[in-house]
N, C-alpha and C positions, 0 to 999 in steps of 0.2 A: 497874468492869470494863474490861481496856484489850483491844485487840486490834489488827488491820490494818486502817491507815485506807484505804477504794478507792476515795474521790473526792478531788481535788485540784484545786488551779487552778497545776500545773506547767505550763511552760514548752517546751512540743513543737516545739523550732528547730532547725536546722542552721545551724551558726554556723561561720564560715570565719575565725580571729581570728591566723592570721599567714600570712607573704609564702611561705612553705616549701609549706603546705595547697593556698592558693589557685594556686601555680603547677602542682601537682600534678594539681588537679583542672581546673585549665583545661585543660590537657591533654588529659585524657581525655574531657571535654565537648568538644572538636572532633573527636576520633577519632569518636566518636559522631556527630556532626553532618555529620562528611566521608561516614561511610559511608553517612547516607541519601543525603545529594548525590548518590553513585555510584549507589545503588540507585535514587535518580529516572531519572538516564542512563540505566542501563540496561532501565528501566524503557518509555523511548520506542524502544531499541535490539527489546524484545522488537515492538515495533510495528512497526518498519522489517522485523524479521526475518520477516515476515507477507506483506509491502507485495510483490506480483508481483514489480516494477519494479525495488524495491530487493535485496531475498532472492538474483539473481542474481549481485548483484555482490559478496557474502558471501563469502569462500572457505570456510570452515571450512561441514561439512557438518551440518544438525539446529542451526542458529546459536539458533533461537528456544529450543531447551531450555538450549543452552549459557547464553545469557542469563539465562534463567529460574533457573539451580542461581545464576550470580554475584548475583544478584538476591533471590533468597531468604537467601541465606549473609550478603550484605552490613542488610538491613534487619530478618534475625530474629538471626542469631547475634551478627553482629561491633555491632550497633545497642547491643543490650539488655546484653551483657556491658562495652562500654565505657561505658556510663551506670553499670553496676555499678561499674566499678576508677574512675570517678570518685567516686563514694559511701563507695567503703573508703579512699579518700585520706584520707575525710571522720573516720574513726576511727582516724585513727593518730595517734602522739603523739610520735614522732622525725623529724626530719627524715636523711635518707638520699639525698644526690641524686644518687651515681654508683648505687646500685640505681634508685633511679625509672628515672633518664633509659634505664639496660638495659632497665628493662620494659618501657618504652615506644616505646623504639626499635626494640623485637623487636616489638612488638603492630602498630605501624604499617607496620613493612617488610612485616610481614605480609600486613596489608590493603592495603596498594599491589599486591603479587603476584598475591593473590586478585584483587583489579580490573580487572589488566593482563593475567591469565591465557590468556582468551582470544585475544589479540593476540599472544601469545607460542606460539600452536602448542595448548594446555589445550585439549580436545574430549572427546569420548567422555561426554554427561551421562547420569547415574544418578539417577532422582529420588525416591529412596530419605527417608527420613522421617527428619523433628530437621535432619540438616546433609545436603544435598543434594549430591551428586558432579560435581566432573570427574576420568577417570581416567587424569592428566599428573604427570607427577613437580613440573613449575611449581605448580603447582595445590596437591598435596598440600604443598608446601615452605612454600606462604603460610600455610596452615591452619596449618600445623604452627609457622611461627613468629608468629602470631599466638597460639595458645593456649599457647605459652610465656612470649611479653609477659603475658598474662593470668593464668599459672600462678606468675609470680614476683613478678606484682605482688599477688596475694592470699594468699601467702605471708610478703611484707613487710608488707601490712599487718597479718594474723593478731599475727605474732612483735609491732609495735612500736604495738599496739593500746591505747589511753587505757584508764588505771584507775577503777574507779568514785568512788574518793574516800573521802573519810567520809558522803557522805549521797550517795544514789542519785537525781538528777535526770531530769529529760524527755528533755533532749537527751544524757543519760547510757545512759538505756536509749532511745535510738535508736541511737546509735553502738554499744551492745552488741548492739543487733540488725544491725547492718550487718556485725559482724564476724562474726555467727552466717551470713550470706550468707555471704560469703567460703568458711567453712569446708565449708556444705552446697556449693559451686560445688568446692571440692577433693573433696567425696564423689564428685560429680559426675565429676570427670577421671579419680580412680581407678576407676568401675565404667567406664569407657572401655579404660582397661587391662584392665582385668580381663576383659573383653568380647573384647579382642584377643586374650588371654592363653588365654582358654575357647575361640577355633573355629577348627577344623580347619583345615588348608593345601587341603583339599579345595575348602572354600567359596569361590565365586567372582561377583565380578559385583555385581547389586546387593542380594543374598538377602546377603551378604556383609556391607555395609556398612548394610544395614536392620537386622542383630543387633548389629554393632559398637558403633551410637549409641543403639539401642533402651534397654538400663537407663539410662548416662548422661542420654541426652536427657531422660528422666522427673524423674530427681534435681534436672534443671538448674531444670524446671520450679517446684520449691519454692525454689530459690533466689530466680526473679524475681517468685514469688509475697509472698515475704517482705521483699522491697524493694518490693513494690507496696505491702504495707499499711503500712510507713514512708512510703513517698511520699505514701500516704491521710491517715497522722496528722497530718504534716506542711503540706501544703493543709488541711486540715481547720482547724486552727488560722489558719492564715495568712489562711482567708476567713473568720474569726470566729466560727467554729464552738467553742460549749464542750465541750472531750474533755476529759472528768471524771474519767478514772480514775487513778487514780495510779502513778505511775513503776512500783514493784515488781509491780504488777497487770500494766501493759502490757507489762513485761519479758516476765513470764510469757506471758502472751495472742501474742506476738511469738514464743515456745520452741518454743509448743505448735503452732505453723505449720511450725515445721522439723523435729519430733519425730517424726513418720513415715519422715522417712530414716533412722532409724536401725535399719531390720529389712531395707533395703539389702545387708548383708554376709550376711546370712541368707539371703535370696533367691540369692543367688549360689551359697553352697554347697546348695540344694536344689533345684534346678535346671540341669541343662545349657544353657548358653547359648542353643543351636539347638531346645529343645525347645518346644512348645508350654506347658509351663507357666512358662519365663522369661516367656515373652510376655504373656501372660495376670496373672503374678504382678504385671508391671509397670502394666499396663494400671490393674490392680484397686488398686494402689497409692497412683497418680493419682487416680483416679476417688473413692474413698472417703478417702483421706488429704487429698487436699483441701479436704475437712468442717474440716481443722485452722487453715482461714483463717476462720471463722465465728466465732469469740469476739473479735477483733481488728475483722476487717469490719464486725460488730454494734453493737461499739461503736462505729464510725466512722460508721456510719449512724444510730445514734442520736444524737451529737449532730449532726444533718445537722436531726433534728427540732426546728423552730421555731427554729429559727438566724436571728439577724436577716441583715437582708439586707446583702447584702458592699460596701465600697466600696473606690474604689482598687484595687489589688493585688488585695485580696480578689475583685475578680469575676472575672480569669481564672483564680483558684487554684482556686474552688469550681465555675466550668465545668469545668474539669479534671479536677476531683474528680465530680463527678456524671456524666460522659460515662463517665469511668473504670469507676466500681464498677455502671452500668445495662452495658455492654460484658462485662465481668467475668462479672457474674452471668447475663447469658445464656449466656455461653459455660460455664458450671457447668453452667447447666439442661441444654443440650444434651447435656452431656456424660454425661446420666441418662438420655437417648433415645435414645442410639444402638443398632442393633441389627441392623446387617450392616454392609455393605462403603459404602454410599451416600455421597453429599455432606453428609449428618447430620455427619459426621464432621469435614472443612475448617469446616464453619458453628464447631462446637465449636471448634476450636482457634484460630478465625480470632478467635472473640469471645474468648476468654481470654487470648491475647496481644494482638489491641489492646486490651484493660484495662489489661494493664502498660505497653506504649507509652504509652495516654494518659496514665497516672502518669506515666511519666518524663518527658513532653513538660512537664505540668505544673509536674515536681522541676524543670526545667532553664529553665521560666518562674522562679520562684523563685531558681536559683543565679546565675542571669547577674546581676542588679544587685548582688550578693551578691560576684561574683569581680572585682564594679570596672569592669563594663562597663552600658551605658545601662540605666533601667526599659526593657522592652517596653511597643509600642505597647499601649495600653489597650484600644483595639476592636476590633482584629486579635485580639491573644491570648485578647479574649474568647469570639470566635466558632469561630476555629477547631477550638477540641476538640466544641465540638457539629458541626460540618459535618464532619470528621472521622470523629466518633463518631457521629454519626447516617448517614453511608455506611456505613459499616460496619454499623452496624443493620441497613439494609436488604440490605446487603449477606449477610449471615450469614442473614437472615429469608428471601429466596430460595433463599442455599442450602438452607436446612431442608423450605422448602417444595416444592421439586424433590426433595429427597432424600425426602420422603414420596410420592413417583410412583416412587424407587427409582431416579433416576438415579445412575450410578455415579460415584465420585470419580476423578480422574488420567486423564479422559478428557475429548476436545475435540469440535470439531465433529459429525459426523456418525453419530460414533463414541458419542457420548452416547443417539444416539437418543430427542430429544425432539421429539416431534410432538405432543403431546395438548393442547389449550388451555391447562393447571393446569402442563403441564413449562412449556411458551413461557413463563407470565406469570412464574413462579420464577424462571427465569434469566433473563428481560427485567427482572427486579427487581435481580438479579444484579451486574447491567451496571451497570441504573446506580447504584445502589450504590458499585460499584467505581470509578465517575466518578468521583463528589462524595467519595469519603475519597480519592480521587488529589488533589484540588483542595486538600480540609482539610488529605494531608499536606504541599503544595507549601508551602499557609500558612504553617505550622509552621515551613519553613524561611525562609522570607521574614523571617518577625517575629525568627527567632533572627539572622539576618542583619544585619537593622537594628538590634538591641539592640547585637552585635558592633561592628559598625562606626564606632556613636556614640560609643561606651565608646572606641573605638581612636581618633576625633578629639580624642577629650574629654582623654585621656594624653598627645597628642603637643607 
């Protein structure tokens, strides 16, 4: 009796095997890496913007929100989608380098604008949910030409995308799941259109741009969902973990993650954009579509069971790996407790994207001695996705536990109204929480720093 075999000992690599790939994705692995730099700036910028002393000498009025939208736009959108267009470099199979260098030229001028926005006149924040607003024509221009770089580099690589061969390998269906990103991230830019397309000239402000990115934002989510479990199979292997299943398994297992975007065009025509059941539809979409990371996950986690212990390389991969998928899955859990307006809510989202973060942080442990630049340091890269990922822990565990006293999200000081012993120790967890994953993510760029720079003495 013959059937499909679903265990294997394939080969789960991302392999970088010419001068074309790797200068593509270096690329976009510093676009990546520039925009946390900028998001740490601004990040002491939001603390100056606080400080008495300093806050007067500010021109631009409400600087700490202004900060806070560059800040948020540079370390969630512009961060996680150029670790993406470096990963679809990863599946292409022609070289093209007056298209690259357009897309790239357009992604980066982009994020120079976004950066520099504020210096340039950019005010008016909107802190509206998915991509946060300034509402300046500067501002709008960078966005707009950074998800152009982004919209024509996953369009090149869709079209010049590696074929599977005669025999379907590991690193074969990885790369046909990297291009299945790509394609869920174009889903993603057209319910953006479409979103523009569906609301009234009436609409104005931030009710505006909260329905604008509301579908897309969501779509965008299984796209980074779907490169996080490549980046899991990926570490998984790399720190000596046996992932048994076989290529045509994991293809599938990898589908069945993006498969829920596709009742997307559905939703759209049975709903008005502005209405309470777009919102809702999407919400529920998330929420329960996201079950579609659990056969992928499961297996990742399975072979995590009795894994001998990793040396070398392997121990920052599977710190990466483990910080990742405990981040991840609390941010799941949460995201089954919510149940009004509360801080329930940030804790959720806050643990589900730094899962993917700490995936990516981990891919780009892995890519760097891979694109010809130094191993990272071994102790550094060990530690910091746990000091990272365990701020964040606590970080998200505060918010939850505040949000069960019912403090409310998108509110500060006073305005919060916590006095009761159980609010204080929540958000005093809160804090420092948000310390120590400040500290793990400064690490992160330190050790990518030092890999950088070796790799650049080591060439010249």
């Amino acid at each position: 009796m013959t059937g499909v075999n679903t265990m294997t000992n394939a080969e789960y690599t991302l392999s970088i095997d010419n001068a074309a790939t790797r200068r593509v994705t270096t690329a976009w692995v510093m676009l990546a890496l520039t925009s946390l730099v900028f998001a740490g700036i601004y990040s002491i910028l939001l603390v100056l913007a606080r400080t008495p002393a300093v806050q007067e000498m500010i021109p631009l009025i409400d600087f700490f929100h202004v900060a806070l939208v560059v800040h948020v736009d540079l370390s969630i959108l512009i961060w996680l989608l150029s670790v993406a267009a470096a990963l679809w470099s990863l599946s292409s199979g022609r070289d093209l380098p007056k298209w690259d260098k357009l897309s790239f030229s357009l992604a980066a001028l982009g994020t120079a604008v976004v950066i520099a926005s504020p210096f340039l006149g950019a005010g008016d924040p909107l802190m509206n949910n998915y991509i946060p607003i300034l509402r300046h024509p500067v501002f709008y221009t960078g966005l707009g030409l950074f998800t152009a770089g982004i919209g024509s580099h996953l369009l090149r690589s869709s079209l010049t995308r590696r074929g599977f061969g005669n025999s379907l390998g590991g690193e074969e269906a990885l790369r046909g799941a990297l291009t299945l990103s790509a394609v869920v991230t174009g889903v993603a830019i057209l319910a953006f259109v479409a979103s523009f397309i569906g609301l009234p000239a009436s609409v104005t402000g931030e009710v505006y741009f909260e329905f604008l990115f509301w579908g897309g934002g969501h779509v965008l989510q299984f796209a980074y969902a779907l490169l996080m479990l490549v980046a899991w199979i990926v570490l998984a292997q790399g720190s000596g973990c046996r992932f048994v299943l076989s290529p045509r398994l994991t293809l599938l297992f990898l589908l069945m993650a993006a498969l829920p975007v596709i009742t997307v065009p559905f939703l759209y025509v049975a709903h008005d954009v502005l209405s309470p059941g777009h919102r809702l539809a999407f919400t529920e979409l998330m929420k329960y579509g996201g079950l579609s990371c659990l056969p992928a996950g499961l297996a990742v986690l399975a072979s995590l069971w009795n894994a001998d212990k990793p040396e070398g390389e392997g121990r920052h991969l599977r710190s990466a790996l483990e910080s990742s998928i405990a981040l991840f899955a609390t941010g799941g859990i949460l995201g089954f407790l919510i149940s009004g307006l509360d801080i329930v809510i940030p804790a959720h989202y806050h643990g589900s994207t730094v899962g993917v973060t700490i995936a990516f942080m981990g891919l780009i442990y892995y890519l760097l001695p891979r694109l010809g630049f130094a191993a990272v340091s071994p102790r550094l890269a060990f530690w910091q996705p746990y000091i990272y990922g365990g701020g964040q822990l606590l970080h998200i565990t505060g918010l939850a536990w505040s949000g069960g006293y019912g403090v409310q999200r998108k509110t500060a000081g006073l305005a919060q109204g916590v006095d009761r012993l159980g609010e204080v120790a929540g958000m005093g967890l809160m804090g420092l929480g948000g310390l120590i994953s400040v500290m793990g993510g400064l690490l992160f760029l330190v050790v990518a720093y030092k890999s950088i720079r070796a790799g650049a003495r080591r060439t010249d």
